[in-house]
BALOBA-1460 file (C-alpha; in Angstrom, 3 decimals):
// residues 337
<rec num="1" residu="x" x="0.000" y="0.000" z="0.000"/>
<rec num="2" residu="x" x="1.160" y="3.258" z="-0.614"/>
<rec num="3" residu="x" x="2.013" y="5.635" z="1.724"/>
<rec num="4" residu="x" x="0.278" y="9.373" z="2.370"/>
<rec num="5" residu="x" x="1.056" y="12.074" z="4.242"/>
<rec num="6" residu="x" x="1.108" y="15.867" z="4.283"/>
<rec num="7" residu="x" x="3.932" y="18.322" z="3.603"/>
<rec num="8" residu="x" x="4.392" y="21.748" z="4.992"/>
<rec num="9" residu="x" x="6.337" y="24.465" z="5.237"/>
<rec num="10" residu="x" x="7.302" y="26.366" z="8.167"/>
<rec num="11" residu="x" x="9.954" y="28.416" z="10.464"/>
<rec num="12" residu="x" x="9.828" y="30.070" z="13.793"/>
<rec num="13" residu="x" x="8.664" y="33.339" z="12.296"/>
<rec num="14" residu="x" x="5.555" y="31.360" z="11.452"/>
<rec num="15" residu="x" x="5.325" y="29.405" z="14.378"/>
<rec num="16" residu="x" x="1.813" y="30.473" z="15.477"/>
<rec num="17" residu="x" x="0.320" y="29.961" z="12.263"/>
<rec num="18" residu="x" x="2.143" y="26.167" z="12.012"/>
<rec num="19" residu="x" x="0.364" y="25.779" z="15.402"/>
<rec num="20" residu="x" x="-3.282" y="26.893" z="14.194"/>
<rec num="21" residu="x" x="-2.429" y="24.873" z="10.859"/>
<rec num="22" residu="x" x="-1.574" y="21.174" z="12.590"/>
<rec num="23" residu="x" x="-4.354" y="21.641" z="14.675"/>
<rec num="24" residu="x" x="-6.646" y="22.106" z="12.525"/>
<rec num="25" residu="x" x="-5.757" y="19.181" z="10.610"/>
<rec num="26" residu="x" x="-6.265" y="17.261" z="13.335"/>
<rec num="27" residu="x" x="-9.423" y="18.096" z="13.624"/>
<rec num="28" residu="x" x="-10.460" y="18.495" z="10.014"/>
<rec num="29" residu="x" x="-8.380" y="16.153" z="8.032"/>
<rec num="30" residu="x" x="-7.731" y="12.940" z="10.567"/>
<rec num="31" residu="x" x="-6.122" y="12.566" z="13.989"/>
<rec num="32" residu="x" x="-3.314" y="10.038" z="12.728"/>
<rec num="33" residu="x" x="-2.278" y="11.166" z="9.096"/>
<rec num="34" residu="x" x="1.359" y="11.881" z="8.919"/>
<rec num="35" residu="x" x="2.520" y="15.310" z="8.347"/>
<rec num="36" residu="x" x="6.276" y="16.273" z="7.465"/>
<rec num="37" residu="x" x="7.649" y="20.025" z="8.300"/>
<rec num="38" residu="x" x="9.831" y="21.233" z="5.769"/>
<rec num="39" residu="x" x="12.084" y="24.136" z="7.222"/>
<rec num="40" residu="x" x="11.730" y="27.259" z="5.300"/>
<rec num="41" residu="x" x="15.783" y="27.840" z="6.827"/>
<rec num="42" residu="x" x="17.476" y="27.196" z="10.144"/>
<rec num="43" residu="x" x="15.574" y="29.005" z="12.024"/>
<rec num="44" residu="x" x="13.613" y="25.869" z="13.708"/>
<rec num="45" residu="x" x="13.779" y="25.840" z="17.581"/>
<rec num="46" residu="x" x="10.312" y="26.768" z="17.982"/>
<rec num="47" residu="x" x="9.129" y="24.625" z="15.069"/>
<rec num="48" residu="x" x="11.075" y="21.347" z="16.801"/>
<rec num="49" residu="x" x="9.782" y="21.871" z="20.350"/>
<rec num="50" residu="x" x="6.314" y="21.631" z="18.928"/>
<rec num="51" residu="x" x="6.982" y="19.127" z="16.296"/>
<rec num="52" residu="x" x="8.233" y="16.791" z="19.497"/>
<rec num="53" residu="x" x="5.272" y="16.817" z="21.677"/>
<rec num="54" residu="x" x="3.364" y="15.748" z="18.334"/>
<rec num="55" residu="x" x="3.518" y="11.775" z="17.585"/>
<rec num="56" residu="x" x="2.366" y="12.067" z="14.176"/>
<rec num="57" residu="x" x="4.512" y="14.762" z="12.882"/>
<rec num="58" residu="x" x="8.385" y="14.813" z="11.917"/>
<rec num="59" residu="x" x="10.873" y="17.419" z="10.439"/>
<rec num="60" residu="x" x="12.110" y="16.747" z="7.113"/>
<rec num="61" residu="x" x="15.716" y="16.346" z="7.330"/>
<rec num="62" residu="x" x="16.490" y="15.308" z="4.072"/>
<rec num="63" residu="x" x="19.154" y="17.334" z="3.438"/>
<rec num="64" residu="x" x="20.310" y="16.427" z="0.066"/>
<rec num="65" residu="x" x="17.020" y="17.031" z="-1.290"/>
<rec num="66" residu="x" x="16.636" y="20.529" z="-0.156"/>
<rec num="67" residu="x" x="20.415" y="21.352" z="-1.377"/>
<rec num="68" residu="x" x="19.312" y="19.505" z="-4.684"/>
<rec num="69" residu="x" x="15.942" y="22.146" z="-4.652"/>
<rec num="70" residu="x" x="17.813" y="25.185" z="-3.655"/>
<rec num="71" residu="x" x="21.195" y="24.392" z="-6.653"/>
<rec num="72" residu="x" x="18.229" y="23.992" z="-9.133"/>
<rec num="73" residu="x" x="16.606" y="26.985" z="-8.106"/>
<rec num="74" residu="x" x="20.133" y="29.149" z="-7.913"/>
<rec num="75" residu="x" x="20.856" y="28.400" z="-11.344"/>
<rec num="76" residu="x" x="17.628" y="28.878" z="-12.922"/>
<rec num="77" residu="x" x="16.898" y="32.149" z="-11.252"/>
<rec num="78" residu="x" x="20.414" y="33.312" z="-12.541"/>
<rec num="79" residu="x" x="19.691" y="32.634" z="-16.102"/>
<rec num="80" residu="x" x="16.266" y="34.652" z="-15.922"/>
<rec num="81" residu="x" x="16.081" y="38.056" z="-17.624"/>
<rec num="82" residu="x" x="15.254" y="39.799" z="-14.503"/>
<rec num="83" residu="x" x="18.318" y="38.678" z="-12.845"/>
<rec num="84" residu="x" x="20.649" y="41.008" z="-15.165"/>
<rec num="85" residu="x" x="18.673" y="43.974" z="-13.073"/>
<rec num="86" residu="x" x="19.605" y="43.279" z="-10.014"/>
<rec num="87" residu="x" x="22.333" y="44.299" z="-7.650"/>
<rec num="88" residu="x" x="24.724" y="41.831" z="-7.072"/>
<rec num="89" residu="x" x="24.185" y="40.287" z="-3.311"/>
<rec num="90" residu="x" x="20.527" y="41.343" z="-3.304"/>
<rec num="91" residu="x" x="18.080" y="39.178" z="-1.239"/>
<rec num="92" residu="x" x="15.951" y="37.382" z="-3.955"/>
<rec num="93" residu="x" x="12.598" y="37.350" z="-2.792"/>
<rec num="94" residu="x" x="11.264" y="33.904" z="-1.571"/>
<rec num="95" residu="x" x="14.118" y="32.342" z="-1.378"/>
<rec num="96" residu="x" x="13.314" y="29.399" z="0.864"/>
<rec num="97" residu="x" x="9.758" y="29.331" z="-0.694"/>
<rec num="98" residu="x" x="11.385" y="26.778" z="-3.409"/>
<rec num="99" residu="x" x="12.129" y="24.290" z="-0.644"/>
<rec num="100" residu="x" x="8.705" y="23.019" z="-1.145"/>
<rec num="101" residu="x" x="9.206" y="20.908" z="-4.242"/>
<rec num="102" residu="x" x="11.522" y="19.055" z="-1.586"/>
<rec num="103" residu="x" x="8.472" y="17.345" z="-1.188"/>
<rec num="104" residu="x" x="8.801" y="15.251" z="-3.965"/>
<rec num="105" residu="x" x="11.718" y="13.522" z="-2.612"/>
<rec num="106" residu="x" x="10.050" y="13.038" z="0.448"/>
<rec num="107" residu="x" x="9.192" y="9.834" z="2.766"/>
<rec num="108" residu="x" x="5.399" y="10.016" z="1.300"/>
<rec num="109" residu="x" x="4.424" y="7.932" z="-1.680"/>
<rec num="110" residu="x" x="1.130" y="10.337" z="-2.035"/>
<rec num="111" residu="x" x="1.353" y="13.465" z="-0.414"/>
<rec num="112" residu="x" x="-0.485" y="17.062" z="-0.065"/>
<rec num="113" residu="x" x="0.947" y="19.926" z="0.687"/>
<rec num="114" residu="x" x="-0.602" y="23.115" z="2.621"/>
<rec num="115" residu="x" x="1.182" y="26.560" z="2.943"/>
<rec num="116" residu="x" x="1.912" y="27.296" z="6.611"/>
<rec num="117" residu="x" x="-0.704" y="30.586" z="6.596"/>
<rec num="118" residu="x" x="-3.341" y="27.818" z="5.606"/>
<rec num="119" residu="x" x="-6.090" y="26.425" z="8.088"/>
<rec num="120" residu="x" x="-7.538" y="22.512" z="6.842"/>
<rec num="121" residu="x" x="-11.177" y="22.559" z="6.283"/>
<rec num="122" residu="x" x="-12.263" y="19.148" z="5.382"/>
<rec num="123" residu="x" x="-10.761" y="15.487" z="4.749"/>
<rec num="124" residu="x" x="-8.072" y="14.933" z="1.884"/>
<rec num="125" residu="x" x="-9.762" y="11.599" z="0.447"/>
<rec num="126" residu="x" x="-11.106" y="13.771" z="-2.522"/>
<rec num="127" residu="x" x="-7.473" y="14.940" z="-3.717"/>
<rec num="128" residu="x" x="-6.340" y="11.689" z="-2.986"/>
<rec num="129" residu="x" x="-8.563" y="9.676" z="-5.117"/>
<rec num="130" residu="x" x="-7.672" y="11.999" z="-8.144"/>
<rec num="131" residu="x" x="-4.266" y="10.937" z="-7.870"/>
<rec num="132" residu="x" x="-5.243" y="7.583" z="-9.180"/>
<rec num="133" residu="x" x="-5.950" y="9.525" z="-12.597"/>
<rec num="134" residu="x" x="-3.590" y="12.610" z="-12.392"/>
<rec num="135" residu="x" x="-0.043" y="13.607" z="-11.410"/>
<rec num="136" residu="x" x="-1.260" y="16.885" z="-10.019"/>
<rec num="137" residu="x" x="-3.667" y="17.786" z="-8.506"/>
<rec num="138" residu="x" x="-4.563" y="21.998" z="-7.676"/>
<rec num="139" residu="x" x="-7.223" y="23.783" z="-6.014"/>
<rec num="140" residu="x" x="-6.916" y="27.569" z="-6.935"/>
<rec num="141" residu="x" x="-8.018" y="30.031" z="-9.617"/>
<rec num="142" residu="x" x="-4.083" y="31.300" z="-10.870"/>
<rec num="143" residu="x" x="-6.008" y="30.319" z="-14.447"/>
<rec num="144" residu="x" x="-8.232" y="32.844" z="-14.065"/>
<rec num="145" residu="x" x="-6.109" y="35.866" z="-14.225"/>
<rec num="146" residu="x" x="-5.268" y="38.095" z="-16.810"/>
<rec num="147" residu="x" x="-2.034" y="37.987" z="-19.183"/>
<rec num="148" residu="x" x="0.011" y="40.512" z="-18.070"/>
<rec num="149" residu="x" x="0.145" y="39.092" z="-14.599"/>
<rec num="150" residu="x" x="-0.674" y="35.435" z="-15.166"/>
<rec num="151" residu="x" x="2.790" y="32.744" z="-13.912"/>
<rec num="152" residu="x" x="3.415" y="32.261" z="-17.337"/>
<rec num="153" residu="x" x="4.261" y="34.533" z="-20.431"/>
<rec num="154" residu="x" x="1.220" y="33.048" z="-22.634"/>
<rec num="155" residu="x" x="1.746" y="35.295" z="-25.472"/>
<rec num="156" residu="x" x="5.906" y="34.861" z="-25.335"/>
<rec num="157" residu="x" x="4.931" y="30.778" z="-25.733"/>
<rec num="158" residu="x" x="2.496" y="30.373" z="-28.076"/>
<rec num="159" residu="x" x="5.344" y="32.121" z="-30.139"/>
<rec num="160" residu="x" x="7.125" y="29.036" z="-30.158"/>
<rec num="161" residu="x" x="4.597" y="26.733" z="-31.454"/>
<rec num="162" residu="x" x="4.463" y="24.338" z="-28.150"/>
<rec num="163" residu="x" x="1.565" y="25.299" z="-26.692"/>
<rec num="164" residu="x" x="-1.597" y="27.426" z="-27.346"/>
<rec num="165" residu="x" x="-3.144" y="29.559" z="-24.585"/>
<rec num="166" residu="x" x="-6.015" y="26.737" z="-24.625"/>
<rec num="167" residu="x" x="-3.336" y="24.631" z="-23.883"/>
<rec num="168" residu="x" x="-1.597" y="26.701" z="-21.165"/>
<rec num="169" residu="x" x="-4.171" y="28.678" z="-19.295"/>
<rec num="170" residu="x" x="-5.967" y="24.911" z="-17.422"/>
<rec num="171" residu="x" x="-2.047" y="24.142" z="-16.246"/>
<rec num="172" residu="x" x="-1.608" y="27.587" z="-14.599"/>
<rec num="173" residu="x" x="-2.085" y="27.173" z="-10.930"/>
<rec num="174" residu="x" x="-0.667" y="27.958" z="-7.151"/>
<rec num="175" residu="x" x="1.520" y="26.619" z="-5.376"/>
<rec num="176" residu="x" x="0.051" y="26.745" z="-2.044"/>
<rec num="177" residu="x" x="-1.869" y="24.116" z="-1.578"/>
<rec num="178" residu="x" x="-0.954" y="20.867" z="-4.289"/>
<rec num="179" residu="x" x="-1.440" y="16.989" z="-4.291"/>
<rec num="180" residu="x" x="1.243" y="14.949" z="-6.150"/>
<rec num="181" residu="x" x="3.377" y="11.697" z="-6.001"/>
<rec num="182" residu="x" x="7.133" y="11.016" z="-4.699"/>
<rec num="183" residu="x" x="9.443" y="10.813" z="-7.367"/>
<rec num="184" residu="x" x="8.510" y="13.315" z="-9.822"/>
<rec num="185" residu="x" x="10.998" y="15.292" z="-11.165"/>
<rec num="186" residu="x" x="14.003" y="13.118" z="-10.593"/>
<rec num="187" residu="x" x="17.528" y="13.403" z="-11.305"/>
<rec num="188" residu="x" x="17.570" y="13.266" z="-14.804"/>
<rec num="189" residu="x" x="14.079" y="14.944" z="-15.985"/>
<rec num="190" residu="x" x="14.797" y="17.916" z="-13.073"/>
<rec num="191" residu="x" x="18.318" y="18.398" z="-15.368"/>
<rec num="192" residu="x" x="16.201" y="17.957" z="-19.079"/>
<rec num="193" residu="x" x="14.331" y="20.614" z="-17.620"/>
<rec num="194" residu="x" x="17.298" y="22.948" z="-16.020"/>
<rec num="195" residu="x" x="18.352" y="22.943" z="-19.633"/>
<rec num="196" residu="x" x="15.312" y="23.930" z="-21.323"/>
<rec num="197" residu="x" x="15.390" y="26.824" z="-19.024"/>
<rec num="198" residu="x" x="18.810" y="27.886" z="-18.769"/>
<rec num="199" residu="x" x="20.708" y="26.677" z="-22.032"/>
<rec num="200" residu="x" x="16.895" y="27.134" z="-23.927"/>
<rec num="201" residu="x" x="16.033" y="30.436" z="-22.754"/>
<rec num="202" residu="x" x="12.493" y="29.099" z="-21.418"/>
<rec num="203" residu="x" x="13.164" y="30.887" z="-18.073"/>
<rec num="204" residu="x" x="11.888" y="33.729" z="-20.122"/>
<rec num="205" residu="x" x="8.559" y="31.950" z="-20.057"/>
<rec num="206" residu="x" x="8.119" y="32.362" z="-16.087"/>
<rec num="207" residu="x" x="6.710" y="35.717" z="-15.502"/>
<rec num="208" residu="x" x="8.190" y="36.761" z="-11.875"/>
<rec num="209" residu="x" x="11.958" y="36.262" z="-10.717"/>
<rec num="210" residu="x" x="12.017" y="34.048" z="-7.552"/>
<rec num="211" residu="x" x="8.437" y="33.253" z="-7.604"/>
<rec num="212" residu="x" x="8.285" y="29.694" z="-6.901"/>
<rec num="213" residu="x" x="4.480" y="29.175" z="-7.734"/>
<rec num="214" residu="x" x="5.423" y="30.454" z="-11.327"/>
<rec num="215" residu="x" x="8.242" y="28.374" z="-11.782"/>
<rec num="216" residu="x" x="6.407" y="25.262" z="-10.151"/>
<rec num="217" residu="x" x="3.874" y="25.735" z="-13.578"/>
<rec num="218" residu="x" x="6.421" y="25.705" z="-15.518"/>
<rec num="219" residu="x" x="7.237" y="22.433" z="-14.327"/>
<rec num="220" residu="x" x="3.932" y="20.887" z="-14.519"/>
<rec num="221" residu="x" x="3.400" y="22.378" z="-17.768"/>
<rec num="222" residu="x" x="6.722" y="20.478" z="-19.561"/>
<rec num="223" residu="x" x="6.537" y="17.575" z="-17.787"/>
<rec num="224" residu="x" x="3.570" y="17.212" z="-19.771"/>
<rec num="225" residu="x" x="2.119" y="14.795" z="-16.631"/>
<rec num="226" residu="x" x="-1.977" y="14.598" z="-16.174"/>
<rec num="227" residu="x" x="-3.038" y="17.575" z="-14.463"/>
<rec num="228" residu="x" x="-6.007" y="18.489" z="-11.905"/>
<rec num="229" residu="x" x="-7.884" y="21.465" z="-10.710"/>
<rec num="230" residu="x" x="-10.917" y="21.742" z="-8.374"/>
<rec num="231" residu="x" x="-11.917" y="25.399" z="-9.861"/>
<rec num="232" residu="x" x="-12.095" y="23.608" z="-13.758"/>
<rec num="233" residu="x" x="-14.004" y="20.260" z="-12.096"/>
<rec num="234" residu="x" x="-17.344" y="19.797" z="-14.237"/>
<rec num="235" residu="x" x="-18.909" y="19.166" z="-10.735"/>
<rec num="236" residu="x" x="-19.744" y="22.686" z="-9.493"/>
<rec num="237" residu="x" x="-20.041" y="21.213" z="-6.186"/>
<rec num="238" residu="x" x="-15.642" y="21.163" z="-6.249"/>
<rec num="239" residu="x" x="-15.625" y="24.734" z="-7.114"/>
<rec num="240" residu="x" x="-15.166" y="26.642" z="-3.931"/>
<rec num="241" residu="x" x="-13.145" y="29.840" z="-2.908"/>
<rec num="242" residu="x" x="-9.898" y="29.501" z="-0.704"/>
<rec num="243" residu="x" x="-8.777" y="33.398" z="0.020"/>
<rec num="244" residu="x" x="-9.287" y="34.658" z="3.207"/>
<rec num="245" residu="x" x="-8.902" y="38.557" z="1.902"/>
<rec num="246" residu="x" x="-11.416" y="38.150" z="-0.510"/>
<rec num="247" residu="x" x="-13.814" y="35.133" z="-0.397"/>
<rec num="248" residu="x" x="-16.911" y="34.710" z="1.401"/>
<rec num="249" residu="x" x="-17.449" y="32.075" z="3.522"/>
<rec num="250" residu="x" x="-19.793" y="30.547" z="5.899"/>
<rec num="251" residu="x" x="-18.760" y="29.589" z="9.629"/>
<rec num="252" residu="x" x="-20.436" y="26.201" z="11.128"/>
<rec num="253" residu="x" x="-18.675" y="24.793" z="13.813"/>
<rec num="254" residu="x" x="-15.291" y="26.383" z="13.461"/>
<rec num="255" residu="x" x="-15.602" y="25.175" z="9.790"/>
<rec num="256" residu="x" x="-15.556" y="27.182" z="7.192"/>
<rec num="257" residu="x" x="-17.934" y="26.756" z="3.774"/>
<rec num="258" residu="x" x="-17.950" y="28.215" z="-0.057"/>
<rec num="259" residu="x" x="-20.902" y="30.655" z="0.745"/>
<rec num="260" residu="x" x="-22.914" y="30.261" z="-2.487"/>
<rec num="261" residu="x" x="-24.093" y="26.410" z="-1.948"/>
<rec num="262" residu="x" x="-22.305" y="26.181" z="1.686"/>
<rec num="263" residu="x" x="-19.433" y="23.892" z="-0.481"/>
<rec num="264" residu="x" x="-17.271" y="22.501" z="1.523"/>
<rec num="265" residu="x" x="-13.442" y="23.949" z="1.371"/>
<rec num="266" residu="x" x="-10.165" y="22.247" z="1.487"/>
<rec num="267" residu="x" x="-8.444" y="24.809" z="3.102"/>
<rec num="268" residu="x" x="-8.514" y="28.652" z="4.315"/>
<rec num="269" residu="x" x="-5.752" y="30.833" z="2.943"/>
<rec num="270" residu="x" x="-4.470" y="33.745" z="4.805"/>
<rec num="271" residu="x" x="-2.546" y="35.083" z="1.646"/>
<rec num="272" residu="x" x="-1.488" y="38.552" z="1.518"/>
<rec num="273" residu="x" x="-1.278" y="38.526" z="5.500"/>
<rec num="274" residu="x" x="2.294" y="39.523" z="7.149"/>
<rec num="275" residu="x" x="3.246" y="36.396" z="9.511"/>
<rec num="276" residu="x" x="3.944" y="39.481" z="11.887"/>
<rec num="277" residu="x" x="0.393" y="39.857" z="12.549"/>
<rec num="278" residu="x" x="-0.451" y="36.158" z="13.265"/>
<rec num="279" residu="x" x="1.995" y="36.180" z="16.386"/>
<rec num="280" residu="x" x="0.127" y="40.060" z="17.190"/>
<rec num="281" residu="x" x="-2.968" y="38.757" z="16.997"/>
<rec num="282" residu="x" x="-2.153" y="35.284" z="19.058"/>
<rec num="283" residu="x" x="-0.994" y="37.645" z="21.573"/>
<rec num="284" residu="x" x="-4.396" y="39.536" z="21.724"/>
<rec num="285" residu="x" x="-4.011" y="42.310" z="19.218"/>
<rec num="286" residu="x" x="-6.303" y="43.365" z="16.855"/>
<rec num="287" residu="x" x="-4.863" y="42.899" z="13.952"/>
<rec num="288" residu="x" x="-8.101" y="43.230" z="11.753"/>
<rec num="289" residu="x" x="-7.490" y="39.832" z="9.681"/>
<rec num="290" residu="x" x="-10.545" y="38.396" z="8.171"/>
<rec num="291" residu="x" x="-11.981" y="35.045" z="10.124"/>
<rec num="292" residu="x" x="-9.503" y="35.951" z="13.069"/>
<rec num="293" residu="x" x="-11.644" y="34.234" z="15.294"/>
<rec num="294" residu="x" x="-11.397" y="31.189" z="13.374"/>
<rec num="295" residu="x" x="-7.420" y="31.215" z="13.525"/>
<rec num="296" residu="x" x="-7.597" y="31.932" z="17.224"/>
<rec num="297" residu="x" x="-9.785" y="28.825" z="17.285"/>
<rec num="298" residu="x" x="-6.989" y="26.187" z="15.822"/>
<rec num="299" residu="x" x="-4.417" y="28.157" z="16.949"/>
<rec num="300" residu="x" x="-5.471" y="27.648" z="21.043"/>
<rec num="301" residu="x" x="-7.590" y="24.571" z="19.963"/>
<rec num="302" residu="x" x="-5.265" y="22.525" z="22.614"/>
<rec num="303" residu="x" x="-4.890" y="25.806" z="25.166"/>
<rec num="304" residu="x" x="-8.086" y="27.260" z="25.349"/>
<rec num="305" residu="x" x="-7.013" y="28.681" z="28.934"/>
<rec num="306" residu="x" x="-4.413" y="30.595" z="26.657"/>
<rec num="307" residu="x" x="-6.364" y="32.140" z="24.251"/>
<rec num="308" residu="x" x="-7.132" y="35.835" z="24.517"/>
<rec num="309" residu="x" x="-10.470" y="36.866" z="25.552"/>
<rec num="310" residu="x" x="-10.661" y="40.137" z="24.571"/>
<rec num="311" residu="x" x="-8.714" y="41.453" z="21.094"/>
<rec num="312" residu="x" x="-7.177" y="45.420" z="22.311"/>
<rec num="313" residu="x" x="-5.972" y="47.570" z="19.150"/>
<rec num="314" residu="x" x="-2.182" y="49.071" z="18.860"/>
<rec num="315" residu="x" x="-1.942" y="52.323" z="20.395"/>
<rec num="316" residu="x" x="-1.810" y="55.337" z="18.589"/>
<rec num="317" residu="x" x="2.639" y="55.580" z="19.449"/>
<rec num="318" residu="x" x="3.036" y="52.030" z="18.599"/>
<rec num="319" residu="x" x="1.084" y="52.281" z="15.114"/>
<rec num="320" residu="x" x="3.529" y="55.214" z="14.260"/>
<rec num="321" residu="x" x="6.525" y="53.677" z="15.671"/>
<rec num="322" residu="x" x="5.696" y="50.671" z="13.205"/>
<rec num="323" residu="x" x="4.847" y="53.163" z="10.266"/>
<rec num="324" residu="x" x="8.586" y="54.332" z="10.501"/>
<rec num="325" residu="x" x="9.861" y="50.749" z="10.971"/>
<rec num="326" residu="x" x="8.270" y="49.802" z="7.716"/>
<rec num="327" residu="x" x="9.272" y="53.240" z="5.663"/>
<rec num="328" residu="x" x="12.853" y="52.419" z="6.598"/>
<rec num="329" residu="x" x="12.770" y="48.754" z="5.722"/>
<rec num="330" residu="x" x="11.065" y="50.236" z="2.162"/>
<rec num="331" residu="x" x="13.801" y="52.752" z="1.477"/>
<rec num="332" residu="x" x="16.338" y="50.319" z="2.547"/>
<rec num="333" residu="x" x="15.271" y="47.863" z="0.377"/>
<rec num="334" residu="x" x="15.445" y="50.541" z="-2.404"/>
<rec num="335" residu="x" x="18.888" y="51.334" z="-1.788"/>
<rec num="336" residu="x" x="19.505" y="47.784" z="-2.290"/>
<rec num="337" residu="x" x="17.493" y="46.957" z="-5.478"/>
């Protein structure tokens, strides 16, 4: 029998959202499923302490795999137009975002992944079962969005002949939350695919420097592998909103649901939302986050005697003091770019 588990990704910057995210897994997905921590970087103490009092969870210390992840990365990130731009010793963003794919050389035969600022909203047996069919399997509308900001240069591609945008636009997806099999992308196909991108120019194709949902479609997209996404199923009933900053949802028991048709969700997705204000907001700020109360929820789910009871707002010194913080990390960052 195969094997199945669940990848994510986390450090101790994130460590209250890794909290709210395991538990609600636990109570969403299943009590004994196996879930692997990749670490984002080094930065783990947190992350291990809670990882040991946990029987069914483990760090991923597959080394090698991450190095392999991070070498591929480097060198196809160096070939891409953008990179000419740059200062040299700039901070690419999202750097340990590519550590991710490390999950296809991980202990799971079957696997999902969730991003760390996710919350698990219903059983996995669904994205499972489509893995007997499909390589891939996706749950996000990245399709949907218009050219000029979609992962993939459309126009720049169909140029070549390969592909046509009816072609491309159903393989466009996230990377946030994924299904997908061990082994993919091995040795040899990873390098057929290093060179397309470096020695073929195709890096050209992926719209963002250091974006590693773009570059993950570029992958699916040449591997030319059998390719899933709940937002295209012909079953309306699979076609649910994820977004916490922008989709509706209904609240029944801590769970949340699509709210046209109360659809069942596979996940909440705090996207857009600085870690910064998870770890405010677990200490009882007001941090104004959509379905905050349903984060506070998983995230005390096992410490309900250390939850906050009342929410107080920033005052008026320390918003300003943080207004300044951020202006100087902006200019800062100019200086640098």
């Amino acid at each position: 029998m195969p094997s199945y588990g669940i990848y994510t990704l986390a450090n101790d910057v994130v460590y209250d959202q890794l909290v709210a995210l395991l538990n609600s897994i636990e109570a969403n997905v299943s009590r004994d499923i196996p879930v692997c921590v990749i670490p984002f970087n080094e930065s783990i103490e947190l992350v291990s302490r809670e990882i040991a009092t946990r029987p069914n969870v483990t760090l991923f210390d597959n080394w090698a795999a991450i190095q392999r992840w991070e070498n591929f990365a480097d060198t196809v990130w160096a070939a891409h137009p953008d990179a000419q731009n740059k200062k040299p010793g700039t901070a690419p963003w999202g750097k340990g975002h590519h550590r991710r794919l490390a999950a296809f050389d991980g202990p799971f035969d079957r696997f999902v992944f969730y991003d760390g600022d996710s919350l698990a909203m219903k059983p996995l047996d669904g994205v499972f079962a489509k893995l007997d069919e499909f390589d891939f399997v996706f749950d996000d509308w990245e399709h949907g969005k218009a050219e000029p900001v979609a992962a993939l240069n459309i126009r720049l591609i169909e140029q070549t002949g390969l592909y046509r945008a009816a072609d491309i636009r159903p393989k466009l997806h996230c990377s946030s939350f994924f299904g997908s099999k061990k082994g993919i992308f091995a040795a040899a196909e990873l390098e057929g695919l290093q060179k397309l991108l470096v020695e073929g120019g195709e890096v050209a194709w992926v719209r963002r420097w250091w974006d590693d949902a773009f570059l993950f479609c570029y992958l699916t997209l040449r591997s030319d592998r059998p390719l899933f996404n709940f937002t295209l199923s012909p079953n309306g009933n699979d076609r649910t909103g994820n977004c916490a900053d922008s989709d509706p949802f209904v609240r029944i028991d801590n769970v949340l649901y699509n709210e046209d048709g109360l659809k069942p969700i596979h996940r909440l997705h705090y996207m857009n939302y600085p870690a910064i204000d998870f770890a405010r907001l677990a200490r009882g700020e007001n941090v104004n986050i959509r379905y905050q109360d349903i984060f506070l929820h998983y995230r005390f789910m096992k410490q309900p005697d250390e939850k906050p009871q009342q929410l107080k707002s920033p005052s008026f010194l320390v918003k300003t003091s943080r207004k300044v913080q951020k202006l100087v990390k902006k200019v800062q960052k100019n200086i640098l770019s």
